[in-house]
Phi, psi and omega in degrees: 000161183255122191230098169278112174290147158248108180089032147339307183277346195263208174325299173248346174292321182278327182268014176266344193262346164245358160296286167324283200312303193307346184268355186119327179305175137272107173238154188244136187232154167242112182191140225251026188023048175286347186261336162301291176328333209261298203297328142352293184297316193260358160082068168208168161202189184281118162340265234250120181292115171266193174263163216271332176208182159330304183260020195276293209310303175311304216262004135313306181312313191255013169268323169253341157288327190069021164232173211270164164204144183235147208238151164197131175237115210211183169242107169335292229268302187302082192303342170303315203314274187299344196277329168317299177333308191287297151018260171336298215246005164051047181339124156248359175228098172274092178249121191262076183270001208282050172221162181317138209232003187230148182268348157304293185307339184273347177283329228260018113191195215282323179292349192246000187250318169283318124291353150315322180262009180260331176268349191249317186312292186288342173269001142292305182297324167291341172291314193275329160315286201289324155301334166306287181280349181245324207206064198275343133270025159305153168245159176245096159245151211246156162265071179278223190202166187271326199294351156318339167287314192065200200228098185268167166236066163225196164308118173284157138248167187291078151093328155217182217223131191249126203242138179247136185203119163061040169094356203251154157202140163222184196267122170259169166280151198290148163308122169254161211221184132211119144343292168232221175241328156302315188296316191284354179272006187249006170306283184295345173285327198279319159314277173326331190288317185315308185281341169287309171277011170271336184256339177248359181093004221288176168227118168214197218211106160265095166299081160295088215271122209279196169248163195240145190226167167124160160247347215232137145239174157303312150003280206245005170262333185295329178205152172297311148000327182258048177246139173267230219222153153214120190247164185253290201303174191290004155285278190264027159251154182258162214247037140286340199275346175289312187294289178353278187297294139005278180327263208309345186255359184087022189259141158311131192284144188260087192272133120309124177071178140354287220133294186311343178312142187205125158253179170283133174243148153189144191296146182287359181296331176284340196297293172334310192290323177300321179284333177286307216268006138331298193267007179238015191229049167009145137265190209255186189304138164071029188233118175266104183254158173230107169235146185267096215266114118246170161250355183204172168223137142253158160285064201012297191318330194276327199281327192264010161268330174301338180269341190278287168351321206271300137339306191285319193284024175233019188023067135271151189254095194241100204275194183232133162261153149276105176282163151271127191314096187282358187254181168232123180200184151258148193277337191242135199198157162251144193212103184233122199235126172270139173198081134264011164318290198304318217273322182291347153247015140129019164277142222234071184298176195221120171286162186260127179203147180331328201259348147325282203331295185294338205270332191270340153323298185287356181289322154006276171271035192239320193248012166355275178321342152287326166337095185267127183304323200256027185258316203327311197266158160287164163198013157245153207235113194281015162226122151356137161313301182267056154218001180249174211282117193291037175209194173252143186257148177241000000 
C-alpha cells in the first residue's frame, strides 16, 4: 500500500513508519516537528537521543535497510501543504498520528489551550477535505484516545451505544466525558471524521487508544539511530515512563492522588499490530468504525507496585509517594472498557511484565545523564492554585 503517516517524527509515527517500510509498503511521513519545538518551550526532552530531524532519520533507515521512507516537513494545519501531499503521493492508507498529543500542555494557559484544539481540529478537517477531493477511496485510521470516554459508570463500548428511550432505540456514539481541552479536540476529530463519512462515503478507522508503554520495536533495535523518543516528564510522559526513571534514578515514585485512577495500557509493540491490522482489514464505503485499542487495564496504584516489585529484583530500593493530584479527575471509579474489535482480528498481546519493566531500566540507566530533574514533579495544573486541594483525597 502507498500509506502517508501524519506525525512522523514522533513516538509511534517513526516506529510505525519503519514498521510499514520494512514490510514492503510506500510510505511517505510528515512532520511539522511540534512536539520538539513544545520540549524546546518547556526546557525537557526525550531520554533517549534521537537524530536531529525526519529526514536525518530516513536516509539512516535506508542506509542500513536499503529501504526508503519519504519525508516532507510541513504543517498539517497548512491547507497548500496537505493538498500537494495528497496530489503528490495519491495515500490509500492515511495514519494520522500529526496532532499535539498531551493533556497537561493544553492546561498550561488560555493559548496552549487554544492552540491545541485549532492544530488538532484543522488538521483533521484538512485530511478529510484532501480525502474528498483527492484521495476518495483512501482509508483513515485516526489516533483517538480511550480518554474520550472519562470514566462513566457504566460498560464503555467500541465507539457505540445501543440506547432504548420512550419506547424508540437506535445504535448511537458512546456518550463522551473528555477531560481536558486536548481529549475534547480528539472529541471533535471523531464528530467530525464521523460525518465526512455519513456525507461523503469517506472510510475510516478511530483507535481509541489506551496509554503505551515500551522503548524497543524490532525496528528500531536493529541501529541507534533508529531509536524512538521516551518522554518522561510531567507533560508528555505517562506515568509508567515516570515510575520507570523515578526507580532508577532514586526519586520516589509520584501516585497523583489517591491511585485509583484506572486506564487501558498496551505495549507499542501491541500499538504497531493494531494499525496494521486496522489498515489491510478496511472498513467498508461510508463506515466509521471505532476499537478500543488497549489489552489490559490498571490502576496507578497497581502500576506503581508493579514497578516498585521490579525495582526491587533489579535490587533498587523504591518507595512510593502520594502528591497531591494537579488534574481534576476521579480517583476512585468503575471502569470497564470492551476492546475485542482488534483481539477478533488477530491481535496477538504482549502483557505488561516484569521483565518489560527491567528491559526499560536498563535503557534508563544507559541514558541515566540525561535525565532533567526539574521536568519530573507536576506544576501544571487543571484548577487555578488556590482552588486546588492541598491534601490527599482517599
Amino acid at each position: 500500500m502507498r500509506i502517508l503517516i501524519f506525525g512522523g517524527d514522533g513516538y509511534l509515527g517513526w516506529p510505525t513508519a519503519m514498521y510499514f517500510s520494512a514490510r514492503g509498503h510506500e510510505v511517505h511521513t510528515v512532520d511539522n516537528y511540534l512536539r520538539r519545538r513544545a520540549h524546546q518551550e518547556l526546557h525537557t526532552d526525550s531520554l533517549t537521543p534521537i537524530l536531529d530531524s525526519l529526514p536525518a532519520r530516513a536516509d539512516a533507515w535506508r542506509q542500513v535497510t536499503g529501504y526508503r521512507i519519504g519525508v516532507t516537513e510541513g504543517d498539517l494545519c497548512d491547507w497548500p501543504t496537505v493538498e500537494r501531499l495528497f496530489q503528490e503521493f495519491q495515500p490509500e492508507t492515511i495514519i494520522h498520528y500529526g496532532e499535539q498529543p498531551s493533556a497537561p500542555y493544553s492546561y498550561i494557559s488560555r493559548e496552549h489551550a487554544v492552540f491545541t484544539q485549532q492544530n488538532n481540529v484543522i488538521s483533521t478537517l484538512n485530511a478529510l477535505w484532501a480525502m474528498r477531493d483527492l484521495a476518495p477511496n483512501a482509508h483513515l485510521v485516526k489516533l483517538g484516545t480511550m480518554g474520550e470516554y472519562g470514566t462513566p459508570n457504566i460498560d464503555i463500548e467500541e465507539g457505540y451505544i445501543t440506547i432504548q428511550h420512550n419506547g424508540r432505540e437506535d445504535r448511537l456514539p458512546f456518550p463522551k466525558l473528555p477531560g481536558s481541552w486536548y481529549h475534547a479536540s480528539k472529541v471533535h476529530d471523531s464528530t467530525n471524521i464521523h460525518l465526512g463519512c455519513r456525507v461523503w462515503g469517506l472510510r475510516a478507522t478511530d483507535l481509541n487508544q489506551g496509554v503505551v508503554y515500551g522503548i524497543e520495536t524490532d525496528e528500531s533495535k536493529l541501529d541507534p539511530r533508529f531509536a524512538t523518543r521516551f518522554d518522561y516528564d510531567e507533560v508528555f510522559g505517562t506515568a509508567l515512563n515516570r515510575f520507570c526513571l523515578q526507580a532508577v534514578i532514586g526519586h520516589p515514585l509520584t501516585v497523583y492522588g489517591a491511585g485509583g485512577q484506572t486506564r487501558g495500557y498496551l505495549n507499542i509493540l501491541d500499538t504497531l499490530q493494531c494499525v496494521e491490522l486496522a489498515s489491510v482489514n478496511p472498513p467498508a464505503e461510508g463506515e466509521f468504525r471505532v476499537f478500543n485499542q488497549f489489552t489490559e487495564q490498571f490502576a496507578i496504584n497497581e502500576l506503581a507496585d508493579i514497578v516498585q516489585r521490579a525495582g526491587a529484583d533489579s535490587g533498587l530500593e523504591v518507595t512510593i509517594d502520594h502528591v497531591p493530584n494537579p488534574r481534576v479527575e476521579a480517583e476512585h471509579h468503575y471502569y470497564n472498557a470492551k476492546h475485542s474489535h482488534l483481539l477478533d482480528l488477530g491481535l496477538k498481546p504482549h502483557t505488561l511484565s516484569e521483565t518489560l519493566v527491567e528491559s526499560v531500566f536498563a535503557r534508563i540507566q544507559e541514558h541515566k545523564d540525561r535525565v532533567i530533574g526539574d521536568a519530573i514533579m507536576p506544576r501544571t495544573r487543571w484548577r487555578p492554585l488556590d482552588q486546588v486541594p492541598q491534601s490527599i483525597s482517599g
